[in-house]
N, CA, C and O of each residue as an XYZ file, in Angstrom:
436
protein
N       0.828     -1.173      0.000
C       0.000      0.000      0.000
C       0.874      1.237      0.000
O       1.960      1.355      0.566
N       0.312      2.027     -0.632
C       1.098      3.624     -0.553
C       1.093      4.533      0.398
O       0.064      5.132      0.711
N       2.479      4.776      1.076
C       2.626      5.503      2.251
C       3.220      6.684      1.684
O       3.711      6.804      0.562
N       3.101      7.651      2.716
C       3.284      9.105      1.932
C       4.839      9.117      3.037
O       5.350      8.198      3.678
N       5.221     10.500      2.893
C       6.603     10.779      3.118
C       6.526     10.818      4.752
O       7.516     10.637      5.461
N       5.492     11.024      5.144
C       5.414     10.442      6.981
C       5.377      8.720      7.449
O       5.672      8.127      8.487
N       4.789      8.240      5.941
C       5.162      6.896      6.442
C       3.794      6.241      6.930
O       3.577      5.070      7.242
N       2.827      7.472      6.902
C       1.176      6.934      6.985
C       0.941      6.161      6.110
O       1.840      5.649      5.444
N      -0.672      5.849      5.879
C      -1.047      4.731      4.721
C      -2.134      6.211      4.480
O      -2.847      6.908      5.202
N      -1.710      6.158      2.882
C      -2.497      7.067      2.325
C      -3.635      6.322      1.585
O      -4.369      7.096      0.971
N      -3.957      5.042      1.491
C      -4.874      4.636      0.382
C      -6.282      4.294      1.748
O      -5.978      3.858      2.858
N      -7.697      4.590      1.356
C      -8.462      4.376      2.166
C      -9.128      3.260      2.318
O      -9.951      3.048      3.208
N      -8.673      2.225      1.132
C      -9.135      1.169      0.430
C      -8.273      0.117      0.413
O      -7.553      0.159     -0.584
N      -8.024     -0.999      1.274
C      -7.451     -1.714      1.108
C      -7.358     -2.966     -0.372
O      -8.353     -3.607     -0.712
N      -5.827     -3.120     -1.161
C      -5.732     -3.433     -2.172
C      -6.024     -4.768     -2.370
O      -5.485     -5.436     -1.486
N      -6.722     -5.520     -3.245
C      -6.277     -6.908     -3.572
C      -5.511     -7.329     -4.693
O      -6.090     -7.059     -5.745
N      -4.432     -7.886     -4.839
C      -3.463     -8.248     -6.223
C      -4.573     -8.964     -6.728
O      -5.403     -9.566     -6.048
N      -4.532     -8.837     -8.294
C      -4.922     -9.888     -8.938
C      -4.600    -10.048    -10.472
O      -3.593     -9.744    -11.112
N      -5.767    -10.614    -10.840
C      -4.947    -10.931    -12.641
C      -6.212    -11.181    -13.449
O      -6.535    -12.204    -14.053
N      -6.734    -10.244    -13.350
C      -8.239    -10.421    -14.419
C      -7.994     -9.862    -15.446
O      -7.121     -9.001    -15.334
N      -8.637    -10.066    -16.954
C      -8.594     -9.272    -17.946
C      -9.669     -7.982    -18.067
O     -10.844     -7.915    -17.709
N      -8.974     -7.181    -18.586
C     -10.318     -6.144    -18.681
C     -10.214     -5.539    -20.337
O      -9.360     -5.454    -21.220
N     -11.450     -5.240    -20.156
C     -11.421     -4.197    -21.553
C     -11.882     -2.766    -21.502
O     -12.970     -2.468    -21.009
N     -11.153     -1.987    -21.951
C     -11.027     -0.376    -21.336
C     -11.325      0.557    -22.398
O     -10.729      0.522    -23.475
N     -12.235      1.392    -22.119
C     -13.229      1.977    -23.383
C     -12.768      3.636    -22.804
O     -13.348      4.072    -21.809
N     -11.636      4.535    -23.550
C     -12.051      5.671    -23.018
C     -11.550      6.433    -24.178
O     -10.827      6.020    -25.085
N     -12.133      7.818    -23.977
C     -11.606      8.815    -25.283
C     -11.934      7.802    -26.902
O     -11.074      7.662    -27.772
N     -12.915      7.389    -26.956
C     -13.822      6.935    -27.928
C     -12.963      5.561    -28.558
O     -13.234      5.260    -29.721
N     -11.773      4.591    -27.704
C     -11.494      3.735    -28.007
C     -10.819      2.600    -27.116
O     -10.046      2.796    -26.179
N     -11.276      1.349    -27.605
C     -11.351      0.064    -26.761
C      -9.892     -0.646    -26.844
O      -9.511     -1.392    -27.746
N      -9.217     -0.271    -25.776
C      -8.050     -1.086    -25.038
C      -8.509     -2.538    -24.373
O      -9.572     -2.732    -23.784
N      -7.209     -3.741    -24.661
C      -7.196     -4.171    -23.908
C      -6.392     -4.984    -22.624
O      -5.501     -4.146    -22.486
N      -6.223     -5.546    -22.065
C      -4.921     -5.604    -20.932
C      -5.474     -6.169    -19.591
O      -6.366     -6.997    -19.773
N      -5.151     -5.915    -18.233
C      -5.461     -6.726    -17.204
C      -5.099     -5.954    -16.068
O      -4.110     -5.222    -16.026
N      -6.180     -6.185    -14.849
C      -6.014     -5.466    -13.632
C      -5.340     -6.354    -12.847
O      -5.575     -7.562    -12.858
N      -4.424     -5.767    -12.089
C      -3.123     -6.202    -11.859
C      -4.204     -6.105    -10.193
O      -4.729     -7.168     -9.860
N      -4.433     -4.960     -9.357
C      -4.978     -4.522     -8.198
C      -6.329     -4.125     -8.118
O      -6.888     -4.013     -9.209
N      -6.865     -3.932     -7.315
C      -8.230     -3.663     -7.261
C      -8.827     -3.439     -5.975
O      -8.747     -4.408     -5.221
N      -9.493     -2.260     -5.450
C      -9.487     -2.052     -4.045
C     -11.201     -1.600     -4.257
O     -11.726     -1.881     -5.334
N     -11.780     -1.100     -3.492
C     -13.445     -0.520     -3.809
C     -13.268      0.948     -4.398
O     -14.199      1.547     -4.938
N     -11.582      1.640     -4.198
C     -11.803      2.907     -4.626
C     -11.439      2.967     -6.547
O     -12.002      3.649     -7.403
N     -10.217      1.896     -6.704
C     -10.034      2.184     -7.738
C      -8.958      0.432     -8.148
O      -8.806     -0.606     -7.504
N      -8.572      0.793     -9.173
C      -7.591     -0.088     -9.768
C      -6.149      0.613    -10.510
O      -5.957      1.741    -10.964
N      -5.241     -0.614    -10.404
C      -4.165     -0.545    -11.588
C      -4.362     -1.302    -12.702
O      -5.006     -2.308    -12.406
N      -4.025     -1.237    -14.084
C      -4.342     -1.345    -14.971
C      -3.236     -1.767    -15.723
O      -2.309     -0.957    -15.693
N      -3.040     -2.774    -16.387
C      -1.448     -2.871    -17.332
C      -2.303     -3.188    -18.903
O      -2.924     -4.053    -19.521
N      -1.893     -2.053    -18.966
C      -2.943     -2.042    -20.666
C      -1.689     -0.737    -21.322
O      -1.124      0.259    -20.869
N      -1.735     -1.592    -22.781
C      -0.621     -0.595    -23.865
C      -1.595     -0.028    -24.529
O      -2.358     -0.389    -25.425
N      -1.371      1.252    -23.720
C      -2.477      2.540    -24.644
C      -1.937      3.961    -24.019
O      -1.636      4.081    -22.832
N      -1.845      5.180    -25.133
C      -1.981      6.196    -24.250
C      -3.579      6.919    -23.996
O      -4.530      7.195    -24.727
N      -3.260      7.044    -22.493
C      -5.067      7.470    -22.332
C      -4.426      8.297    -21.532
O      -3.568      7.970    -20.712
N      -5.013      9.889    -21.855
C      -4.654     11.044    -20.859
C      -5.601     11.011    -19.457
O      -6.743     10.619    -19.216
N      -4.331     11.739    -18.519
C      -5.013     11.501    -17.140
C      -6.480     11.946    -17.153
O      -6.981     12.216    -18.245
N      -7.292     12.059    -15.915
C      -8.328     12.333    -15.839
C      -9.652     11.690    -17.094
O     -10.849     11.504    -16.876
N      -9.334     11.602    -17.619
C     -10.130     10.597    -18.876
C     -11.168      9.728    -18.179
O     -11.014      8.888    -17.292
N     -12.371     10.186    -18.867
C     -13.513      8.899    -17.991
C     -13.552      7.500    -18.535
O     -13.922      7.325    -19.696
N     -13.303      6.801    -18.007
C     -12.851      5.197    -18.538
C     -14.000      4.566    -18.009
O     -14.364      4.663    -16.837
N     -14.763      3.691    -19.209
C     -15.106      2.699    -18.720
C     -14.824      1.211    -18.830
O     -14.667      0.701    -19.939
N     -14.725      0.211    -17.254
C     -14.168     -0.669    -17.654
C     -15.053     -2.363    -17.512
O     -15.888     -2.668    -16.660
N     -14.610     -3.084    -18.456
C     -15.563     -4.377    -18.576
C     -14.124     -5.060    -17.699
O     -12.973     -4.783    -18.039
N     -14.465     -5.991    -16.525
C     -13.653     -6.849    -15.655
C     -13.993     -8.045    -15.646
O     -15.091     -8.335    -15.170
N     -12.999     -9.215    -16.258
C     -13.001    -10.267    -16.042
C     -13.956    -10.894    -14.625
O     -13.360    -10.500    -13.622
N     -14.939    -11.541    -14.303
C     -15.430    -11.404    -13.573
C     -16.570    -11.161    -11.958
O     -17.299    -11.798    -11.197
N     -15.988     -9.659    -12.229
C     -16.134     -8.492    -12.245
C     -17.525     -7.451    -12.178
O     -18.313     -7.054    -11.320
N     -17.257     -7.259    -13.868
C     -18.182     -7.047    -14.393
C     -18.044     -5.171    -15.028
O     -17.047     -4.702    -15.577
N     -18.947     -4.652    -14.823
C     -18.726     -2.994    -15.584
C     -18.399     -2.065    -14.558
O     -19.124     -2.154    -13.567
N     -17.475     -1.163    -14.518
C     -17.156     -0.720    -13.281
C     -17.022      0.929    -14.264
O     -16.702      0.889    -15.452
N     -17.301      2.204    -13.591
C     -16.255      3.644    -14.903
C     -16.070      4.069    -13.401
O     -16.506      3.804    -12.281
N     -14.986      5.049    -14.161
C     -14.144      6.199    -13.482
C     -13.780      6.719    -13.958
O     -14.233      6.811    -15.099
N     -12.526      7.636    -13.550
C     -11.513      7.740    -14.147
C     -10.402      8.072    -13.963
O     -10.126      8.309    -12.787
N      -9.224      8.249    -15.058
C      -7.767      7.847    -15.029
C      -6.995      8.870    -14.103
O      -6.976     10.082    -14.317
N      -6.310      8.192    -12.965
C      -6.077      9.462    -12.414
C      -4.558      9.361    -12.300
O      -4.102     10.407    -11.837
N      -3.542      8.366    -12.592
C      -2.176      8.115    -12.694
C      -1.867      7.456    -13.912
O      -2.660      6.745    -14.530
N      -0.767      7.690    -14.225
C      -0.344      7.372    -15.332
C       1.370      6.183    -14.710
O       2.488      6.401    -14.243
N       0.770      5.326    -15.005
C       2.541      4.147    -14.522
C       2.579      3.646    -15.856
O       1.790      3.624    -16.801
N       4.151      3.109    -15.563
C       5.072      2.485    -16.591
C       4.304      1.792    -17.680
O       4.280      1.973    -18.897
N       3.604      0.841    -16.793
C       3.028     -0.115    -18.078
C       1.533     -0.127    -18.154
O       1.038     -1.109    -18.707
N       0.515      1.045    -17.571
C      -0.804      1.309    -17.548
C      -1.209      2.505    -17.147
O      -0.725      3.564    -17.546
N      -2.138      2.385    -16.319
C      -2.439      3.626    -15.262
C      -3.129      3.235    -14.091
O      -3.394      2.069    -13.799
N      -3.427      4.287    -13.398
C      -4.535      3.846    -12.082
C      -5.905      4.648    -12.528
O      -6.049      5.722    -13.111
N      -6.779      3.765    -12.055
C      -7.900      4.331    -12.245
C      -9.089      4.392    -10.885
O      -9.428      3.389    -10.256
N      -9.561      5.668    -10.643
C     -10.723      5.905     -9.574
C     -12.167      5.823     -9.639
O     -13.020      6.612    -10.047
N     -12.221      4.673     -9.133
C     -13.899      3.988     -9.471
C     -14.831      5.145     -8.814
O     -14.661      5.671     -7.714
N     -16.090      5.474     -9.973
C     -17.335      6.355     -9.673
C     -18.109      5.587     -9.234
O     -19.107      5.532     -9.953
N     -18.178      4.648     -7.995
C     -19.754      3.716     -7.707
C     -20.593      4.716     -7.131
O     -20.385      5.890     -6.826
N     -21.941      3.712     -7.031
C     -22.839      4.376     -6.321
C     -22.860      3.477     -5.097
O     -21.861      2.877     -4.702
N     -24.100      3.414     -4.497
C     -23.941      2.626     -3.585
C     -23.977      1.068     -3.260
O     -23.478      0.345     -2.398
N     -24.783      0.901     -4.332
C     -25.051     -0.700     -4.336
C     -24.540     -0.850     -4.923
O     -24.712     -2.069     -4.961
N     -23.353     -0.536     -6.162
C     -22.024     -0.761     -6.726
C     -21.171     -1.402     -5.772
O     -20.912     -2.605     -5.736
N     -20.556     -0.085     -4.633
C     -19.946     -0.488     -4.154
C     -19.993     -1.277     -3.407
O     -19.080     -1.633     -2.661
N     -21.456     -1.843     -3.498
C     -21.564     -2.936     -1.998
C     -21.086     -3.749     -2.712
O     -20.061     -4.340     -2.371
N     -21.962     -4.095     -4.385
C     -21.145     -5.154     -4.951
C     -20.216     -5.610     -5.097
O     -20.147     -6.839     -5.086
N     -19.294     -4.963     -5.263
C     -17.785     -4.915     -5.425
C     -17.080     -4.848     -3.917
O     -15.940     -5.296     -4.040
N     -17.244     -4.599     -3.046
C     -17.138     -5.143     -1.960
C     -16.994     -6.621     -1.914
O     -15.901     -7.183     -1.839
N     -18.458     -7.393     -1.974
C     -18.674     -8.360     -1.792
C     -17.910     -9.638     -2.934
O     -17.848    -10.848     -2.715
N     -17.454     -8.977     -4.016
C     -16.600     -9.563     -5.103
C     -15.672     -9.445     -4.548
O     -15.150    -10.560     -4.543
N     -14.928     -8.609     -3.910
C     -13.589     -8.360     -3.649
C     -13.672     -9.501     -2.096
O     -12.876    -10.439     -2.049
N     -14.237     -9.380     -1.444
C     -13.972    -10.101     -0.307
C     -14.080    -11.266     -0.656
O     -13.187    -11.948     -0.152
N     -14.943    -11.979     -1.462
C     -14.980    -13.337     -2.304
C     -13.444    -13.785     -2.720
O     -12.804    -14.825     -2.564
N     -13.151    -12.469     -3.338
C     -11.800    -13.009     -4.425
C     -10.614    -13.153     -3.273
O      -9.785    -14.054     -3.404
N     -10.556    -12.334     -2.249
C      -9.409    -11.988     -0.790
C      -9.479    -13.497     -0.262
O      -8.478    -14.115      0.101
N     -11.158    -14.172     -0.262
C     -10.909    -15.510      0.467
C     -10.691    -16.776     -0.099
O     -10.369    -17.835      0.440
N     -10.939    -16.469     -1.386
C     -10.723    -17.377     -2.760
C      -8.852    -17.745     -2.099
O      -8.445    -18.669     -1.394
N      -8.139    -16.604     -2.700
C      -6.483    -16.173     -2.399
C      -5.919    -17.239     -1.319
O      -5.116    -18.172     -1.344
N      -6.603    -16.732     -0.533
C      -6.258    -17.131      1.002
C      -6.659    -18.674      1.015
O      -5.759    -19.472      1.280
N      -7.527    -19.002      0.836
C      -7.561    -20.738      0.723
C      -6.822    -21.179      0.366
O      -6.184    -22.068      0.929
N      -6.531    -20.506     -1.224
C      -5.167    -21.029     -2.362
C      -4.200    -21.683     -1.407
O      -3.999    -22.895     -1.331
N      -3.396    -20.364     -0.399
C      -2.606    -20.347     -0.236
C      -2.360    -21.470      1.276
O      -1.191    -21.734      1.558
N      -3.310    -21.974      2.023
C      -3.166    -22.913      3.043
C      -3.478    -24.250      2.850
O      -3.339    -25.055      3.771
C-alpha cells in the first residue's frame, strides 16, 4: 500500500493483487490488458495505450463485471484508475472483492 513521506497509509481502500482481464473503453477507443490490483476505490491497470489523465474510462472486468471512473495516474506499463460507484455498486464490489481476498487465502493454506 502507498505511504506518503510520513510513512502513513495514504490509500483508504485496502488493495487486492490480482490478474483479471479487462477491456477499457475511453476517449472513444477500446483497449485491452489486465487489472493487476483492485481495491473498492479504484484499480491498476497494465494495458498498452496512451489514455490522458483524468479521462472517464469505462471498464468491462473479467469477472467483475462494468465498473467507470476515471484515469487518475499514469505508470510504466498502464495507469490507475478511480472507481465512480454508487452505492449498491460499491456494496457489490465489496462483496466480489472479499470473495476473491478468500478465494487467495484458501489457495494459499
Amino acid at each position: 500500500m502507498a505511504k506518503g513521506e510520513s510513512g502513513i497509509e495514504k490509500r483508504r481502500h485496502p488493495r487486492v493483487r490480482v490478474e483479471r482481464s479487462v477491456r477499457a473503453t475511453a476517449e472513444g477507443r477500446e483497449h485491452s490488458g489486465s487489472v493487476t490490483d483492485i481495491s473498492v476505490g479504484g484499480a491498476a491497470l497494465r494495458v498498452d495505450a496512451e489514455i490522458g489523465e483524468e479521462a472517464e474510462i469505462e471498464l468491462d472486468i473479467e469477472d467483475l463485471g462494468d465498473l467507470s471512473g476515471h484515469v487518475r495516474r499514469l505508470l510504466d506499463d498502464g495507469f490507475a484508475v478511480e472507481f465512480e460507484l454508487d452505492e449498491d455498486e460499491e456494496e457489490r464490489l465489496v462483496a466480489e472483492l472479499i470473495g476473491i481476498n478468500e478465494a487467495i487465502r484458501s489457495e494459499e493454506t
